[in-house]
N, CA, C and O of each residue as an XYZ file, in Angstrom:
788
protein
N     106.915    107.533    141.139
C     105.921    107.306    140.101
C     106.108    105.906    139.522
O     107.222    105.592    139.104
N     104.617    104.643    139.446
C     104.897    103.991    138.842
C     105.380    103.953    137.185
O     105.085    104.822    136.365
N     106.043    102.955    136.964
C     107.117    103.124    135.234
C     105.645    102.610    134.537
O     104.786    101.919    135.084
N     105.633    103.131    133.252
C     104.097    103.273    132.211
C     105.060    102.347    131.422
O     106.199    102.455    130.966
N     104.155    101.442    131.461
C     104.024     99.851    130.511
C     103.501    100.255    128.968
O     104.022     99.545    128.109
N     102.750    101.067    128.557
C     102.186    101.479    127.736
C     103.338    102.198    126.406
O     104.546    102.351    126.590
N     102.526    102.589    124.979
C     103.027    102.777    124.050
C     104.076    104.268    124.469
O     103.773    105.097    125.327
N     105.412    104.300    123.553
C     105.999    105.240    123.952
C     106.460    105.449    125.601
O     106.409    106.538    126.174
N     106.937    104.115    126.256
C     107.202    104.440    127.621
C     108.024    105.309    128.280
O     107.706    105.700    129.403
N     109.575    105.865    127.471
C     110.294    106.691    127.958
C     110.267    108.000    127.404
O     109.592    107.953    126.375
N     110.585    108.853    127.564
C     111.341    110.148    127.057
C     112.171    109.650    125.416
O     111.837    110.011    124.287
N     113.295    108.743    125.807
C     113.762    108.742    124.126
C     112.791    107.981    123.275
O     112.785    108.338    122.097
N     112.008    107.060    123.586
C     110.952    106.392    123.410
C     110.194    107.480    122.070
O     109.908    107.470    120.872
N     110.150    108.259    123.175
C     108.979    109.262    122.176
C     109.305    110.309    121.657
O     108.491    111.016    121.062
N     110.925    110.689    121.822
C     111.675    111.513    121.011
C     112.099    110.810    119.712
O     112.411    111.492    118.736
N     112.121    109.353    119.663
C     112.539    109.051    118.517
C     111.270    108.492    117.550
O     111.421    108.351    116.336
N     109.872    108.161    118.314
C     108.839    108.106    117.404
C     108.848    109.490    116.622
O     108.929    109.557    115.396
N     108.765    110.480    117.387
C     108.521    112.015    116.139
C     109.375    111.754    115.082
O     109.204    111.381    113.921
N     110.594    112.116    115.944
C     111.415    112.512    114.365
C     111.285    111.437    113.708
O     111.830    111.565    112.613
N     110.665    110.088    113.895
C     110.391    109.219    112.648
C     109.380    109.337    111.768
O     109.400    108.940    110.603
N     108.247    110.032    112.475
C     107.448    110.515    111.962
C     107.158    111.565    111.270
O     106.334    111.771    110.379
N     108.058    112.310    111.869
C     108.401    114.162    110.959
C     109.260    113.274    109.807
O     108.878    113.145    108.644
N     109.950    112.947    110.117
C     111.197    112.329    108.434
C     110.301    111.568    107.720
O     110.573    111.536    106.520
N     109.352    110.963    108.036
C     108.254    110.275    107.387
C     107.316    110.506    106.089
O     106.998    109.935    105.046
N     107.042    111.845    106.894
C     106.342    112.812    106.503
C     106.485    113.821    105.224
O     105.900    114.002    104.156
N     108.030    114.594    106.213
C     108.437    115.696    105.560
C     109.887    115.806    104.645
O     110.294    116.614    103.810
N     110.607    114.187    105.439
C     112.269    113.770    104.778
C     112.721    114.643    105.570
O     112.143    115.493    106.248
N     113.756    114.392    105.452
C     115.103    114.778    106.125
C     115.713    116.191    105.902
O     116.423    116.674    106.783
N     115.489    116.790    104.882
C     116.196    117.559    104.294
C     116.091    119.348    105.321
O     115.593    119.295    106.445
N     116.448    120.337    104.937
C     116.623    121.791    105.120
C     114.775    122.040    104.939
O     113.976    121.924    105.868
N     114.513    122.306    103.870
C     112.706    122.591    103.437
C     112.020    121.699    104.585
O     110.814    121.889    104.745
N     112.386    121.149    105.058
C     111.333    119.975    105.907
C     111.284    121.018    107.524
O     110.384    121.315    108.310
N     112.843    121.333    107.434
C     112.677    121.719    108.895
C     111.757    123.077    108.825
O     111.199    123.256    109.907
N     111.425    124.146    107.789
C     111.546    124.731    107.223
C     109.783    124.956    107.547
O     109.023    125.840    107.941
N     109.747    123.747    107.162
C     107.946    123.414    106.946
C     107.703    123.398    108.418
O     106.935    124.271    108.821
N     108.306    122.416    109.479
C     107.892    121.851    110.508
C     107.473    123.051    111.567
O     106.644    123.035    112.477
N     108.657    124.451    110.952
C     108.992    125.511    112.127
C     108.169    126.800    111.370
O     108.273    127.981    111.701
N     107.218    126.194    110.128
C     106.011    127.453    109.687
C     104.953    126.617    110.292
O     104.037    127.349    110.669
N     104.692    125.216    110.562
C     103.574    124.568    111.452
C     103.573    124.654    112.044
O     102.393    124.525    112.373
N     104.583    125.021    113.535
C     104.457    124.839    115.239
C     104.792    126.241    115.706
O     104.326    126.590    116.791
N     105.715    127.276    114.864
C     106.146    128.118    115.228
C     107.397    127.936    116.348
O     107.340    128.604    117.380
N     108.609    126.950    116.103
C     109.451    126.698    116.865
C     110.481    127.210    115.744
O     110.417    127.477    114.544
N     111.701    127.211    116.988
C     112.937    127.523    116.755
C     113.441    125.858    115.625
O     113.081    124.681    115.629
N     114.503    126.759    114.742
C     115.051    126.135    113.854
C     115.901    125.146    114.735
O     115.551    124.014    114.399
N     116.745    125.083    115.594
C     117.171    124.410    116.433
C     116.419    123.567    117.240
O     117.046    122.588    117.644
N     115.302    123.652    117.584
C     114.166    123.229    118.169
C     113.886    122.250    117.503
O     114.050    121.129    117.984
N     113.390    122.427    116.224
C     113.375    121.117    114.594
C     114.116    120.289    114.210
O     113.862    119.229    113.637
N     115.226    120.797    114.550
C     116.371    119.495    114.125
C     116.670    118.825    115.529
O     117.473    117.896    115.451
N     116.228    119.084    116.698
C     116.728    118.105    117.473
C     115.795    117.118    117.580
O     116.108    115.949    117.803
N     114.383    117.591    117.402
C     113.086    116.884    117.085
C     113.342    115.674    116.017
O     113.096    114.473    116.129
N     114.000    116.508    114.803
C     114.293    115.506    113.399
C     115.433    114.611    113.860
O     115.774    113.641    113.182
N     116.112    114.975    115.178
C     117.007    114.242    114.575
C     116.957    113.168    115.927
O     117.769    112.243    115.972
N     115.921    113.368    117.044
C     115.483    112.376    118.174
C     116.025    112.773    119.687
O     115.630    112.275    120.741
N     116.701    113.462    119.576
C     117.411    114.486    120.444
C     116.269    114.611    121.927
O     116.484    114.378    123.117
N     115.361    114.955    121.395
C     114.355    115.413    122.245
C     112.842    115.642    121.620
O     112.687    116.235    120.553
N     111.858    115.167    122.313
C     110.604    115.259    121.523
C     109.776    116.518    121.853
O     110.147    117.135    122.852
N     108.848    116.939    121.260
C     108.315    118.513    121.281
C     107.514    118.097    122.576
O     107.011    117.045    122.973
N     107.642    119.709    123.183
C     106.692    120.101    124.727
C     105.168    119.947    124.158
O     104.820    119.712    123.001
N     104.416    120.138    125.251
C     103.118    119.898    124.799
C     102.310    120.545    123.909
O     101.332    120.079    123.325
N     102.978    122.141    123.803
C     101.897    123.267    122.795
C     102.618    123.166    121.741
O     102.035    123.927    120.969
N     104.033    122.476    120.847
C     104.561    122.324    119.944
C     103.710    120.637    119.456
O     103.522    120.138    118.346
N     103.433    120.251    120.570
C     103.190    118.785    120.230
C     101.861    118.653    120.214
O     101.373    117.579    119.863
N     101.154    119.599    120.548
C      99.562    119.584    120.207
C      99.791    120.720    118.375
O      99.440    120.460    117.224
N     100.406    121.739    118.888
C     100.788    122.034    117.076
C     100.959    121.180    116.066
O     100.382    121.339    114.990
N     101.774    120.183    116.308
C     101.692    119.193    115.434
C     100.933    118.652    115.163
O     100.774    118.584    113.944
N      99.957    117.906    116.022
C      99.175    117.329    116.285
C      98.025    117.785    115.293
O      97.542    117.034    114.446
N      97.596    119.259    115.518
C      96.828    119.972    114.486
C      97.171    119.911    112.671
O      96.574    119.892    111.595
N      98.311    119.899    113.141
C      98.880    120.236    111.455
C      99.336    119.200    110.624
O      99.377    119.300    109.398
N      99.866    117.669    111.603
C     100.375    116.363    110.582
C      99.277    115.592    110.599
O      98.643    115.164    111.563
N      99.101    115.445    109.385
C      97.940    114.217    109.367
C      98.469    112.429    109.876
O      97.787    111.423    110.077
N     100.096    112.693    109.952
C     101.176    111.245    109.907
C     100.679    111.286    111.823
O     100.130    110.489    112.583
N     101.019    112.118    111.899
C     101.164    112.610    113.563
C      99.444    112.418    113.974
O      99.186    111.617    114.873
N      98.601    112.968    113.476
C      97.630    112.572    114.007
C      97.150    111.144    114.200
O      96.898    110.596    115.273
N      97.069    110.658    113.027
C      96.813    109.162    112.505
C      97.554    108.115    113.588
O      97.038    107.080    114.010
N      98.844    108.610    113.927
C      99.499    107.775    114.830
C      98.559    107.984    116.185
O      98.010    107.082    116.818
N      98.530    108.986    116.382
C      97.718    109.187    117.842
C      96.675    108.235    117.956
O      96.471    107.266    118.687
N      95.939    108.910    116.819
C      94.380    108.059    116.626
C      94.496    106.314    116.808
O      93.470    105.857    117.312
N      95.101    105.717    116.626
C      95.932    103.963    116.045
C      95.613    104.240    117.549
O      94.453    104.232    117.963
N      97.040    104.565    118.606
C      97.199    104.754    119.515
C      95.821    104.644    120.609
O      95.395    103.629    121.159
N      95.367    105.889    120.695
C      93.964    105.596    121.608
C      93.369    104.255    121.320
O      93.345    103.246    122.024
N      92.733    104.554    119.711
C      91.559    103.474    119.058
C      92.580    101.607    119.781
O      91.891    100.678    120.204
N      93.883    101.526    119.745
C      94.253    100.101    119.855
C      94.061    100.325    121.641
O      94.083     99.183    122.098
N      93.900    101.251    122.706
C      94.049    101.277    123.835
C      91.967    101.130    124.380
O      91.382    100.731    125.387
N      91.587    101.632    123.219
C      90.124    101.105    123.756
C      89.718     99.912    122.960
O      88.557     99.524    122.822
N      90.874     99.322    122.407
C      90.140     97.765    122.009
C      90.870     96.607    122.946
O      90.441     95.465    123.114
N      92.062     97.167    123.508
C      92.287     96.349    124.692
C      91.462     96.129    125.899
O      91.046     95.055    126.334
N      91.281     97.411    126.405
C      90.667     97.687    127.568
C      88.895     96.925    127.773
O      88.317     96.590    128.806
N      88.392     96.856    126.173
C      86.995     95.895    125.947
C      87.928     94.480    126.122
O      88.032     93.671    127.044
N      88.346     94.551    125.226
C      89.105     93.092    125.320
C      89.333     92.084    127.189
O      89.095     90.936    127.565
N      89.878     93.291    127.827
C      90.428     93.095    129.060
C      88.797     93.012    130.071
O      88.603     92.397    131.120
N      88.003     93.718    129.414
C      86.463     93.805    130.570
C      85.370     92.687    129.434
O      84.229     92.489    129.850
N      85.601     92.310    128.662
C      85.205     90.920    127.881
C      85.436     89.912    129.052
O      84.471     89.430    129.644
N      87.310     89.453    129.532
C      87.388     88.520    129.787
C      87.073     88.335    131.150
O      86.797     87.214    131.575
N      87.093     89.614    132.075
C      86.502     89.644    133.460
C      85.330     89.026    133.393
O      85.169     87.993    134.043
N      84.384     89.507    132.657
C      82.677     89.019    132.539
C      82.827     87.309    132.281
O      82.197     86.422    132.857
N      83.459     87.226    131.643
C      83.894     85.576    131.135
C      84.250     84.902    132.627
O      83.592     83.970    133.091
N      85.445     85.546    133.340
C      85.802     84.754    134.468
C      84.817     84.738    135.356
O      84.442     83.684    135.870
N      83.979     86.581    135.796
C      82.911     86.315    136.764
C      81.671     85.420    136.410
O      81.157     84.889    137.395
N      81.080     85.144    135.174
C      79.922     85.060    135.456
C      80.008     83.440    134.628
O      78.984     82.763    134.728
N      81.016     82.920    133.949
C      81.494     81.621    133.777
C      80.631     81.286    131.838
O      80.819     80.195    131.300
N      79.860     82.295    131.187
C      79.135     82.343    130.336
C      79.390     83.103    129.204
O      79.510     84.305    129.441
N      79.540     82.680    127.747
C      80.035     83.331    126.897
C      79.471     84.928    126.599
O      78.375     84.736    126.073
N      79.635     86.015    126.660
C      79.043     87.029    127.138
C      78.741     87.425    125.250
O      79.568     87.156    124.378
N      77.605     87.986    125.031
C      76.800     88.439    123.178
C      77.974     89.827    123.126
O      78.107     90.844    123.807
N      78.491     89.410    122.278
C      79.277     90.820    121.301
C      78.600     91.170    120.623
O      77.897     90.396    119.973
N      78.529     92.685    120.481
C      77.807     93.450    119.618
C      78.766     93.680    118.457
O      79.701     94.476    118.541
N      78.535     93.045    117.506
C      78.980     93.790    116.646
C      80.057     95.524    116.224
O      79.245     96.333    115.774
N      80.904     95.894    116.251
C      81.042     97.547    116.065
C      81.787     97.505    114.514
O      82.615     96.676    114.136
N      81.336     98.438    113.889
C      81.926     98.945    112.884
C      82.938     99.572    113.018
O      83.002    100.330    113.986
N      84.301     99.452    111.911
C      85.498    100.432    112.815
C      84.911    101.240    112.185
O      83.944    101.088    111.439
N      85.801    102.675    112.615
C      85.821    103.804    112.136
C      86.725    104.202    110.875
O      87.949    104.328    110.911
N      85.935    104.372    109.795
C      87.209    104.598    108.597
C      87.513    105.803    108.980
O      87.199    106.445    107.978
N      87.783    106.319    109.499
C      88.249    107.738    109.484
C      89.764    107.739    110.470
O      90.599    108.623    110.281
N      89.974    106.684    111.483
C      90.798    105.991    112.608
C      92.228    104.814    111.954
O      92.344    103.616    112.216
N      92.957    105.493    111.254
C      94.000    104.176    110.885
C      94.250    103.358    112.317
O      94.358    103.485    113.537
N      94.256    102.542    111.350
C      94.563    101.347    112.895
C      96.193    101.081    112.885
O      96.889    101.095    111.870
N      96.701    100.810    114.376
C      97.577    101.269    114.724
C      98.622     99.579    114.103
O      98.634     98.693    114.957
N      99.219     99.316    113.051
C      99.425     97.775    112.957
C     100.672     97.985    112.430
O     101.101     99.135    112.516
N     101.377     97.136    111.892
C     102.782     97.236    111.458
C     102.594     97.452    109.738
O     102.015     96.606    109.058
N     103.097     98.547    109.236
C     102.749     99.480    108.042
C     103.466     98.952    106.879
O     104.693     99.051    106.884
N     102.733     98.272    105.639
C     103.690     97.860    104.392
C     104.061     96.646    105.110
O     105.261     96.493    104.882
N     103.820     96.102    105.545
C     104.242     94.390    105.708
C     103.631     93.809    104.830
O     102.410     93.751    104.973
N     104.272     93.146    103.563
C     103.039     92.187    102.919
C     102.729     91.001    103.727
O     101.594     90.595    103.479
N     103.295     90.370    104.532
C     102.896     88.853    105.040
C     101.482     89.745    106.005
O     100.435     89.100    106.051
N     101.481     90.802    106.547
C     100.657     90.953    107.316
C      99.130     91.847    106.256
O      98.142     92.429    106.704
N      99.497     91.627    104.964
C      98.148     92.216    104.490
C      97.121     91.442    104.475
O      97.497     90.272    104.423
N      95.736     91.566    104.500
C      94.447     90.834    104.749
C      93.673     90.318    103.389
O      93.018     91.067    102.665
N      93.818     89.246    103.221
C      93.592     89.302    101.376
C      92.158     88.172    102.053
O      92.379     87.050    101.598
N      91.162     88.156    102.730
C      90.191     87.255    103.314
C      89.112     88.164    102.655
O      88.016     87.764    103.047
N      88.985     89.154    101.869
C      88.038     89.312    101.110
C      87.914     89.610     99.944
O      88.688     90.504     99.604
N      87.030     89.106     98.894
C      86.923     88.763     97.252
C      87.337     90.347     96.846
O      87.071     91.313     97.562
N      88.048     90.419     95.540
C      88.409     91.842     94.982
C      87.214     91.203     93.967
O      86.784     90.054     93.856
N      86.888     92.405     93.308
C      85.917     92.128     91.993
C      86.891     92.801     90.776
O      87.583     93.815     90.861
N      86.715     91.914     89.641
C      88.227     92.274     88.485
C      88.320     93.562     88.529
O      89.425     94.031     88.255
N      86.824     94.825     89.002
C      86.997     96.098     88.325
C      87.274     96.851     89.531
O      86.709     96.589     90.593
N      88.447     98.129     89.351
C      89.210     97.994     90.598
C      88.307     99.349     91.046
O      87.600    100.028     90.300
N      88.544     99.536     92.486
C      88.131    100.910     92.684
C      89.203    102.297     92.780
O      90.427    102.352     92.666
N      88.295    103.253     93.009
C      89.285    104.879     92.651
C      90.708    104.874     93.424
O      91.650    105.386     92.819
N      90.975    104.253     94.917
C      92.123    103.730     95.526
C      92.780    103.546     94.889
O      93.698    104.314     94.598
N      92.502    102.008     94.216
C      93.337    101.010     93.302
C      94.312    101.679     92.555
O      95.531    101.640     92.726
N      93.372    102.592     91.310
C      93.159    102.930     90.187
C      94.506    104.155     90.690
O      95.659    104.321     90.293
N      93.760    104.752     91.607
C      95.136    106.199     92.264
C      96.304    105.047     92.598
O      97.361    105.321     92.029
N      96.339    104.120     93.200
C      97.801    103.694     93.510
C      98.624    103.279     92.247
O      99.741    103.761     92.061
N      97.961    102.209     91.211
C      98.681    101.966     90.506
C      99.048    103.123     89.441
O      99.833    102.855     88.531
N      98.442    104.492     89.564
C      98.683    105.588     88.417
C     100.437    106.156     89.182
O     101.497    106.284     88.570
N     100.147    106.404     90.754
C     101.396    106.833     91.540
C     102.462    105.257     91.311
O     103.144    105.287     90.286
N     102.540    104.543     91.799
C     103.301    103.588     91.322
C     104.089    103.078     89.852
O     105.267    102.753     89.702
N     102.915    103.142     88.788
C     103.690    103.317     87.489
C     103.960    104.812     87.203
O     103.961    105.074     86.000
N     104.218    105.988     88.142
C     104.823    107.247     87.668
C     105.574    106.872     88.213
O     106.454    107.617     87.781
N     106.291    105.976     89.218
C     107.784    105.737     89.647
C     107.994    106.340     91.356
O     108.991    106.174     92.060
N     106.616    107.129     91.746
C     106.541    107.265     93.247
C     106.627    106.043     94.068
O     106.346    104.997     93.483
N     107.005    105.966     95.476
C     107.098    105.632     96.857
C     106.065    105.581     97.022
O     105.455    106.639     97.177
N     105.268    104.148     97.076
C     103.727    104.407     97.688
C     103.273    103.175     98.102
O     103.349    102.130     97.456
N     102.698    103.357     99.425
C     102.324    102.338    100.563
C     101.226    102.498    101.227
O     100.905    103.649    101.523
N     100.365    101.359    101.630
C      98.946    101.479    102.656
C      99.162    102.796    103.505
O      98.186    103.154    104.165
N     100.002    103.359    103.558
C      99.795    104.611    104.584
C      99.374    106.134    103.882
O      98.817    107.128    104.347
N      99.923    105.799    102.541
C      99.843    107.178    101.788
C      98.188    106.972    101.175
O      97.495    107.979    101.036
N      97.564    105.430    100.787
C      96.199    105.476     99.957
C      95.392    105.510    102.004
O      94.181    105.580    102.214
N      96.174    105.458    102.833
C      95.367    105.459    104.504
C      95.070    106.951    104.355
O      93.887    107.283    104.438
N      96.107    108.003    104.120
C      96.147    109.380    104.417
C      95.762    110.034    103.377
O      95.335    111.174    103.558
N      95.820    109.419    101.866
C      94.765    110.351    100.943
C      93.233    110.002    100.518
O      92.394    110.581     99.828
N      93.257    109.004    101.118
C      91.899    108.473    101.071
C      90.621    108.664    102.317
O      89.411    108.496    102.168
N      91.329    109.044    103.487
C      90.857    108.839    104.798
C      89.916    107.861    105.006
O      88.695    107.865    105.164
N      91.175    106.630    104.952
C      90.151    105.095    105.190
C      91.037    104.731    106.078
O      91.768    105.525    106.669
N      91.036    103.369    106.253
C      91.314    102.798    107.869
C      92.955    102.461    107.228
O      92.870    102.438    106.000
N      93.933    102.282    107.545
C      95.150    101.000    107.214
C      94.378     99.308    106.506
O      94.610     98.714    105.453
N      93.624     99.056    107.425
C      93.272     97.895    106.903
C      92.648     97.885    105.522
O      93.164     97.361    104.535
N      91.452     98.536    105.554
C      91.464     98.958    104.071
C      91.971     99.311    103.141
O      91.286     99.305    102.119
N      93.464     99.804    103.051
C      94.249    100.228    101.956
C      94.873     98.895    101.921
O      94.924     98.331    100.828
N      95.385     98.273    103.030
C      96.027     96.679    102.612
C      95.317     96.239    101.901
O      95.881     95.728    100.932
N      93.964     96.159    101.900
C      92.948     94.835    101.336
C      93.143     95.103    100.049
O      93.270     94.234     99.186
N      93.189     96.746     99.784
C      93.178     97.326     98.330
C      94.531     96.955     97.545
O      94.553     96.331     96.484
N      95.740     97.473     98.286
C      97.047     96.651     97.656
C      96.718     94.935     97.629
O      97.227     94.456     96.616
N      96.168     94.126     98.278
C      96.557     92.548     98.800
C      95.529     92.522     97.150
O      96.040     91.876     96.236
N      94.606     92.990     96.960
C      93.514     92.872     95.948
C      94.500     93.024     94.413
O      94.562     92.152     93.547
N      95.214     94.373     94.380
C      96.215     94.456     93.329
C      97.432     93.509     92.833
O      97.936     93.413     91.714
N      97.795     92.699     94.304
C      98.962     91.791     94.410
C      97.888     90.604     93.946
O      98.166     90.220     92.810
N      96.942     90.043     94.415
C      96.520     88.813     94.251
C      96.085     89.022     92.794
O      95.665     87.946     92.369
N      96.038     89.712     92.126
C      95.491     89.882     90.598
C      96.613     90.123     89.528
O      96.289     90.426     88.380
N      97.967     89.987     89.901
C      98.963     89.865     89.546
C      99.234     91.196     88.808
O      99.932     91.253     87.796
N      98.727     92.100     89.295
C      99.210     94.319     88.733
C     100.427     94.647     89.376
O     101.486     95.006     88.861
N     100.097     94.454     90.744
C     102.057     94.486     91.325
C     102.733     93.659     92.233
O     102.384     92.534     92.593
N     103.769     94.319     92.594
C     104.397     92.999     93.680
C     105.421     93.502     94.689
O     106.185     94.333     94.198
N     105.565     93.312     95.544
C     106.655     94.280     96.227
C     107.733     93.754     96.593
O     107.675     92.654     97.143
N     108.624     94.203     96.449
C     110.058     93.928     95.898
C     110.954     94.386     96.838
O     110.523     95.444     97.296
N     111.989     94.075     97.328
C     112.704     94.580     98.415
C     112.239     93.792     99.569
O     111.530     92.786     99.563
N     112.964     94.669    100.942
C     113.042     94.315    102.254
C     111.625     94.803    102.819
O     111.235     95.885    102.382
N     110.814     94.141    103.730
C     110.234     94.772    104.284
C     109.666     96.262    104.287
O     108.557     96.614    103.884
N     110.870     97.217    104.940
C     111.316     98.131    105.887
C     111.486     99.125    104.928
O     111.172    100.237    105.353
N     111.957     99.092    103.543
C     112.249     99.771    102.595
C     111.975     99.471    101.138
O     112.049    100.149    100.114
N     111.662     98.330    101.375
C     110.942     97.915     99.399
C     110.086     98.854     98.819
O     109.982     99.946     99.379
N     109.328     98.583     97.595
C     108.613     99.194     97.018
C     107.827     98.264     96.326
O     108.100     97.105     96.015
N     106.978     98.816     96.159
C     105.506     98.051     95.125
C     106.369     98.435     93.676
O     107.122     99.390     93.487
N     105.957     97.281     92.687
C     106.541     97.708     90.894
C     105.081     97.188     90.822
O     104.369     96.629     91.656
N     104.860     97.610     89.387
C     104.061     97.460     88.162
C     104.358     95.822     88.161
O     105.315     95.417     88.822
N     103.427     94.761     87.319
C     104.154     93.854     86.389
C     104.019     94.098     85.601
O     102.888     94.578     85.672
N     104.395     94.206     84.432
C     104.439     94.114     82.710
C     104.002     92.952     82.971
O     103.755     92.165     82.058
């Protein structure tokens, strides 16, 4: 069998995306596994090797999931949606080489309903290329209420309670940061958004 170039290429590959994604989700703890094995109907042992990268779920545990995490779905969705913007991308530039002529793009709207698959909570990578207006919207307004209660909260959580794209929840934080409400503090990988006073 040729080796798959593509996302998730090996076995540990994609045993250790889950359990990053189940710990993501659900944390680490006893209640998590708890939760994972009233969603799929697997063995308690089954959950922690999942949580802990051991091995990633068979296909009817992993379509269970699939049904039941919105973290787990969303990743999928990124997944396909970035594999059919290559594949235009890739039959764009054929038409370019065969026919030697800039070929008319149509326009497409993404899909807010599709997080896009990009690197999550990066501020250097948020999109601040469009005007915020001073008065914020219901997003905004929900992040900075979770943020000054002292919650963990990032473009993925206003992606998954809002069901809007990733890019759109950046624009919404980059809109809060450029108006000087918060700022994010820390590493990358583990910082957090604060309030400013």
């Amino acid at each position: 069998m040729p080796t798959w170039k593509g996302a998730l290429a090996g076995r540990q590959d994609y045993a250790e995306t889950i359990a990053d994604l189940l710990r993501r989700e659900h944390g680490g703890s006893h209640r998590a596994v708890k939760q994972i094995m009233s969603m799929t109907d697997a063995s308690e042992r089954t959950v922690k090797h999942w949580m802990a990268g051991q091995h990633g779920p068979d296909t009817v545990f992993f379509l269970r999931l699939l049904t039941n995490s919105p973290v787990i779905r969303a990743f999928v969705l990124g997944l396909i949606e970035s594999a059919q913007t290559a594949e235009l991308a890739h039959q764009r530039a054929a038409q370019l080489r065969t026919f030697g002529a800039p070929v008319m793009q149509v326009p497409q709207t993404p899909r807010q309903d599709w997080p896009e698959n990009g690197r999550i909570n990066d501020p250097e990578s948020v999109p601040i290329n469009d005007p915020i207006n001073e008065a914020l919207n219901e997003r905004q307004r929900w992040f900075l209420a979770r943020v000054g209660a002292g919650h963990f909260c990032r473009a993925d959580d206003i992606s998954a309670d809002w069901k809007v794209s990733l890019k759109t929840a950046r624009r919404d934080i980059a809109g809060l940061c450029s108006s000087g409400r918060v700022r994010f503090v820390g590493a990358r990988r583990n910082g957090r958004y604060r309030i400013i006073a």
